[in-house]
C-alpha positions, 0 to 999 in steps of 0.5 A, a space after each residue: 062907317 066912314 072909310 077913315 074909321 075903319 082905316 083907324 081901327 086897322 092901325 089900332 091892330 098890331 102883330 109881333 113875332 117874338 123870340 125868347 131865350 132863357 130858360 122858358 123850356 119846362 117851366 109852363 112858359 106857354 102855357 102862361 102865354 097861352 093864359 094871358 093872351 087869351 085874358 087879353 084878347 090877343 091871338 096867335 100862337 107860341 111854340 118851343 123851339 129846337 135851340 131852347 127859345 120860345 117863340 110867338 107870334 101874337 096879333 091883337 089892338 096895340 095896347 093889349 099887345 104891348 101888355 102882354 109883352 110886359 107879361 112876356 118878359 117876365 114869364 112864370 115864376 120858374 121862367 128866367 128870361 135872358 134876351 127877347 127880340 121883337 119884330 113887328 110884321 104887318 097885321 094879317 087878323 088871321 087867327 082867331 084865338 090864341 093857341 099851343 103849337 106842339 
């Protein structure tokens, strides 16, 4: 493989830090998460927060990253989002699946 693709595919590759508000506590929001990463093939991880948010932070190829913050923004039938505030942060490939954080 030649330098150049390889340094292609690295850009094709993205992480976000994501943090939701709404009501996304008690409604199954990671648990949704969890799923539609995994279909994805995104990996990372999402937690609940202290203050009621839920935070993320996913890494995978920039399209199924960019789905799966479509998935987000919606959440779970009983999920109600009201804000999302999205980082970009430098692309690290340091998880290898998508998993809860209790």
């Amino acid at each position: 493989m030649s330098k150049n693709l390889l340094k292609e595919n690295y850009n094709d590759k993205v992480r976000i830090h994501i943090y939701i508000s709404g009501k996304v506590q008690n409604v199954f929001y990671r648990d949704f998460v969890k799923r539609h990463a995994i279909a994805l093939n995104v990996t990372g991880w999402v937690k609940n927060l202290p203050d009621g948010k839920v935070e993320i932070i996913a890494e995978g190829e920039k399209e199924k990253v960019k789905q799966m913050v479509d998935w987000v923004k919606q959440g779970p039938p009983a999920a109600q989002v009201s804000n999302i505030d999205i980082e970009r942060k430098e692309y690290k490939g340091e998880f290898k699946e998508f998993f809860i954080v209790y």
